[in-house]
Structure formats: C-alpha cells, structure tokens
GUVODREN-24658 format. One record per residue (C-alpha): residue in three letters; x, y, z. Coordinates in steps of 0.2 Angstrom, whole numbers, plus 5000, padded with zeros to 4 digits. Each point is the difference from the previous one (the first is absolute). Layout:
% GUVODREN-24658
ALAXYZ/...
% end
This chain:
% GUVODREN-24658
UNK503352145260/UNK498649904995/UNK499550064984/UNK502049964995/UNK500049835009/UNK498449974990/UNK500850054984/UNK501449865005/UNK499049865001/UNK499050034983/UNK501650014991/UNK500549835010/UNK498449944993/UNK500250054983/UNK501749964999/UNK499649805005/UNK498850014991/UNK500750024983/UNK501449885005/UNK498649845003/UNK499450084982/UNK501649984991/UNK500449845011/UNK498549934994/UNK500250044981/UNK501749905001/UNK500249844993/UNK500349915017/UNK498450035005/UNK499249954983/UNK499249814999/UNK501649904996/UNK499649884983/UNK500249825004/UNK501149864988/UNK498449934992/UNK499949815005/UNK500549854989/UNK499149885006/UNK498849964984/UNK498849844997/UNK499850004978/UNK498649904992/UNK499850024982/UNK498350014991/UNK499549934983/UNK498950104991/UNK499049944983/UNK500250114987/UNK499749914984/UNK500950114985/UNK500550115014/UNK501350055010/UNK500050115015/UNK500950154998/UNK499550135020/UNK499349935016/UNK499150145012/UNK498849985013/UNK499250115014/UNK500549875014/UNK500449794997/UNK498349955000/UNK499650134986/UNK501249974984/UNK499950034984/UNK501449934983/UNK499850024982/UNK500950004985/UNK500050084984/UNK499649844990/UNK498449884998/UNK498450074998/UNK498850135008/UNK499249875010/UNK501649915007/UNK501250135003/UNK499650075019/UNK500449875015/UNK499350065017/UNK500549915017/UNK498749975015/UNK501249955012/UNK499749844996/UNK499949964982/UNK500650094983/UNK498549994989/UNK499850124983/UNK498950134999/UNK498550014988/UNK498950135005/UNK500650114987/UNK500750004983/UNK501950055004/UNK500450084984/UNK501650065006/UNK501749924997/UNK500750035017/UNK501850055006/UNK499850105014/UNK498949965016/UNK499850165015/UNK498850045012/UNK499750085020/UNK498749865005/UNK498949874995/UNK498750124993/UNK501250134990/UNK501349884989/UNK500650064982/UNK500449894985/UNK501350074985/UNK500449914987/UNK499350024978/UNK498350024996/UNK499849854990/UNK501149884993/UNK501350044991/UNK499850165012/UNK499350084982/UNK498650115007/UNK501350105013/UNK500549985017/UNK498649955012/UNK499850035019/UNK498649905009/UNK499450045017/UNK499249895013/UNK498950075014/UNK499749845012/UNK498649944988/UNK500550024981/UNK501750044988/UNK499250104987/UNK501050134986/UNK500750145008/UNK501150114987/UNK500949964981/UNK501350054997/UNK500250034982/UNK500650144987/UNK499550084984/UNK501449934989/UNK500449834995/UNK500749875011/UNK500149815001/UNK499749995019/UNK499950095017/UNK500149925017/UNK500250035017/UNK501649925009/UNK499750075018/UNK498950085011/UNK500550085018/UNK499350115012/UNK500350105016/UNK497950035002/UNK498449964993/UNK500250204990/UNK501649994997/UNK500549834986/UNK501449984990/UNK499949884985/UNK501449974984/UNK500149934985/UNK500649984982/UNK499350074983/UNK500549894984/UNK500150054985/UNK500649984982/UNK501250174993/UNK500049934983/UNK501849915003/UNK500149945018/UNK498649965013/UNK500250135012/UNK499650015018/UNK499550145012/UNK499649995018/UNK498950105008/UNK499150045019/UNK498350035006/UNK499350075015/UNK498449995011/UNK499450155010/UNK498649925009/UNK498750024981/UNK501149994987/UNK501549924991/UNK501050124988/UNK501849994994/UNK501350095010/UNK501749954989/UNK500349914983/UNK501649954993/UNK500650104983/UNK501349855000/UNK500249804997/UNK499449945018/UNK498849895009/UNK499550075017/UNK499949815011/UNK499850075018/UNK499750175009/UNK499850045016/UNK499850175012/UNK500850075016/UNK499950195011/UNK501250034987/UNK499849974982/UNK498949864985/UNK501549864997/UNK499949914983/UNK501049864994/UNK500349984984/UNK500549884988/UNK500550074982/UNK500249884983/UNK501650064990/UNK499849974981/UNK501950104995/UNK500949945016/UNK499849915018/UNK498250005010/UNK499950135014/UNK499449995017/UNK499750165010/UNK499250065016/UNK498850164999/UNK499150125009/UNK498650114995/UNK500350185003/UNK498650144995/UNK499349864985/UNK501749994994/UNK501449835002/UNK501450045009/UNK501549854997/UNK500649975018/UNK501149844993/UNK500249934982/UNK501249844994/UNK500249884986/UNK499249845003/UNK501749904997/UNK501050095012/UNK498749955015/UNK499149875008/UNK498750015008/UNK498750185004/UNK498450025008/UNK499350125013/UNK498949965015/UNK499150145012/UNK500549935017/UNK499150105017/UNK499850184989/UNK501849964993/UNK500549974982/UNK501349864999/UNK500749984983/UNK501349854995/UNK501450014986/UNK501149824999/UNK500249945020/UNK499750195005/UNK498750085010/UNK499750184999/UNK499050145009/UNK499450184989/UNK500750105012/UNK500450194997/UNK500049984979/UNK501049875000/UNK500249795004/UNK500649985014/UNK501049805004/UNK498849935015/UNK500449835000/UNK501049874987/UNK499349814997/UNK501449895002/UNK499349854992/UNK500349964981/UNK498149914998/UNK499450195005/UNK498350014985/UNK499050174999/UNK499150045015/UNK500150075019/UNK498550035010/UNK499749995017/UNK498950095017/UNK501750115003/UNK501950035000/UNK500349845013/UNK498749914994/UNK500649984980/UNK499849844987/UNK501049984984/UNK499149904987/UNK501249884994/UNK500349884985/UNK499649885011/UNK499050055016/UNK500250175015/UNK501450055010/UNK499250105015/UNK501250175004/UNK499450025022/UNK501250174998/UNK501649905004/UNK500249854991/UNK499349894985/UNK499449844999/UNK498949874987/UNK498349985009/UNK499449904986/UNK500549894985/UNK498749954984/UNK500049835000/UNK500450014982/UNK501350094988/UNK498649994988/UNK499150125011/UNK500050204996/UNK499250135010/UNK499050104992/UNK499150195001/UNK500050115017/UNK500249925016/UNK498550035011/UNK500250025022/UNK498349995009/UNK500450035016/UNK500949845007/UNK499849934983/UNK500949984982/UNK499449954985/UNK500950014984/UNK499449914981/UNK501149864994/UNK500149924983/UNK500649804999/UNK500149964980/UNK498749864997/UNK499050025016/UNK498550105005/UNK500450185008/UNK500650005017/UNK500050155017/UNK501549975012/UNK499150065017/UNK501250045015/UNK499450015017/UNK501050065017/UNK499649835011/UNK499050075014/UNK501249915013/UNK501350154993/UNK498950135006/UNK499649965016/
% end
C-alpha cells in the first residue's frame, strides 16, 4: 500500500511540475515590454568641419563619440566627443573617406569608407583599439575599376562583422556599379556575396536568421531599382525588389535581433519567407528611417523631426527648428540617448542629441 501511495505522489509531483514549467514558458509570465517614454530634452551640437560634412555618428557611451565625413582632408575628417567638447582628431593621418562608423566599446570601433580620395586605391576598413585607428584590410580587385568604398558596417560580435559597399567601374559604354559584402571572423575580412548586376549595396545588417542587404541599383535602359536581399550560402537571394518611381521611401533597421524593413508608410517584419505588414506610418512627412530599443518603443525619422510609436499610438516628440534642416545617415540610441547627424545648407555640421529628462524616469 505504500509502495502504490508512493508511486501516487511522484506522479502528483511530476505532473505540477511540468504544468509550473509550461506555465512559466507562457507569455504571461514573460517580462512584459513597457511604451518607451517621450519625454525628451534636444540640444543640438555644432561641429567644425571645414570642407566637410558629417556623414555617421557612433560612440561607446555620450562621453565617448566619434563623427566623420567623407570629405576634407586626412587630418580633419574624424570628430571625437569628451563629454564635453567636440574637438578633431590628429593623432593619426585618416586616410580613409569614411561612411560607416561600428564598434562594441571604446577600445574596438571600425571605420569603412575608400581608401583615399577619390576611393581610387579600394575600399578601406580602419580599426581603432582604444589608443590608435590604423589600416585594417583593402578591399580591392585585379580588374579595372574607378572606385571602391565601403557604405556600411554592422556586427552582432567582435568575430562576427558585416561590412558593404559599391564597386565602380567603367564597361566601355556605361559606368557600372556592383555592390558587394564582406565579413570579419575574428582575424580576417574576406568577401561573402558580390553583385553580377547593376547595384550599390548601402546598408546590411544580420539576425538568428539570415545576412540582409539593401540595395539600391542604377538603371541605364529603364527606371532605378531598389531591393532588399539576403545572403544565403554566398549567394543573393531577392526577398523584395520595386522601381524607384512607383515608391517612396525604403530602408531597413535591425531593431532588438529584429529586422524591420520600410516600403512607402509601411513597416514589415521577414517572417516565414516573406514581409509581413507590422505596422503602417500614417503621416505624409514619413522620410527613410525607423529605429528604435523595441516594438513599443519605435521612432520614425521624419522630413521634419521623430514621431515616437509607445505600441499604441503616434506622436511628434520633436520638430527641427528649420525646413532647411535634413537628417542625415543612421540614427544612433545610447542607452537613454539619441543622436542623429544633420545638414543645414550654409552652416557648419550639426548632432541633434535627445535625452529622456531624468524627472520621467523616476
């Protein structure tokens, strides 16, 4: 009788205690995501570039920033932030025309851009360990080409870097363009795709899932063509592909592990080999961009400043004090923090820095 009633109560046992398991793997028990907050103080920074004119803004925390441009001169080109004060940065030679800005710290920051101007010599990818940006890798090939540079750089670790960019060169009729990726394992940098078609390769990004490239392609017998890709076993796979006349607006942005992709007012998720409709952008001023920390905490680069989406409901949080005022290259989030370039015609460059007001958080 014993043995049985024994028998009984392990069961019980087991039983509950696969129920707590499955209870616990349930959404209801999961953390549940906040609205992100919109209560932002803005400042905007001017920055002296002189024949310059900043392109990406990264840094490893606000009192550790760096800007640059592709124009100027080798010993002008790189801004870095104390916290304090902007100030360029002469320690080295930047013989790199830089477009793309990355890193996972203060001591491990990459820099893409052409090696040289006019990005003659091959795409260049500069590395900075906490003390010095030196050459890392050229990109370059054996045939003719007018330039090579780098557009973007991203990365989920310190082994594991994504950069892109365009090849140009001359076919004896047209100038052609082909864009290609790299990756980093940790030592090396070595080309994973290439284009065998007209296309410059502007941003790329990776999730558990897949490489995503977009892509923007120059049309010399027809209309330009923009396209989203991913890079399956070294080869392009075309996910989404449109004339440049028939849409507005497209960009991607990797969003908590997430790739977001935008097609007019439209946001999509790759979900199941295929886009998928998340969310639509009901504002006509709607420009290129949506970042954000998650799905209730999203921002919508505008024509004319941010609409915040807290997972309900859309709202301006910010207005540029001019319509002469453009935003440009990738929005940056440090922690409580937004930064994002702007260009002003006849001004020096300027950072639009956000800030949640401390008074919201408490």
């Amino acid at each position: 009788m014993f043995k049985k009633t024994h028998i009984k109560t392990q069961s019980i046992v087991l039983i509950s205690l696969t129920v707590i398991i499955l209870l616990l793997s349930c959404d209801i028990f999961k953390p549940q995501i906040q609205p992100g907050s919109r209560n932002y103080v803005w400042e905007i920074d001017t920055l002296y570039m002189p024949m310059n004119y900043i392109s990406t803004v990264w840094g490893a925390s606000p009192n550790d920033l760096w800007a640059m441009g592709a124009g100027g001169t080798a010993n002008d080109r790189l801004l870095h932030f104390d916290g304090t004060n902007w100030s360029t940065y002469t320690n080295e030679s930047i013989n790199c025309t830089g477009y793309a800005l990355f890193g996972f710290g203060e001591n491990n920051i990459w820099m893409g851009g052409g090696a040289e101007w006019p990005d003659s010599e091959g795409g260049a990818i500069w590395h900075y360990d906490g003390q010095t940006w030196e050459n890392y890798f050229i990109y370059a090939l054996d045939e003719h080409f007018h330039s090579i540079r780098i557009s973007d750089i991203w990365g989920t670790s310190s082994d594991d870097v994504y950069a892109c960019g365009t090849i140009s060169f001359y076919d004896g009729t047209n100038e052609c363009w082909r864009g290609f990726a790299l990756h980093f394992d940790g030592t090396d940098w070595s080309e994973i795709a290439r284009a065998d078609f007209n296309s410059q390769f502007l941003e790329i990004n990776r999730t558990d899932e897949s490489v995503f490239i977009f892509s923007f392609g120059i049309n010399y017998d027809g209309p330009d063509t923009v396209a989203f890709y991913m890079i399956d076993n070294d080869s392009l796979q075309q996910i989404y592909s449109n004339q440049e006349n028939n849409i507005s607006w497209a960009g991607m942005s990797i969003i908590e592990g997430k790739e977001y992709f935008t097609i007019d007012n439209d946001v999509y998720l790759y979900e199941n080999e295929e886009l998928n409709n998340v969310l639509s952008i009901n504002y006509d001023d709607f420009w290129w961009k949506v970042f954000g920390r998650n799905e209730k905490d999203l921002f919508f680069v505008m024509r004319d400043g941010f609409v915040h989406y807290n997972g309900t409901d859309m709202e301006y949080i910010y207005k540029l004090p001019s319509s002469d005022m453009r935003f440009i290259g990738e929005p940056l989030i440090i922690g409580d923090h937004i930064y994002i370039c702007l260009r002003y015609p006849g001004f020096n460059e300027l950072i639009l820095h956000g800030k949640l007001d401390d008074i919201d958080q408490e």
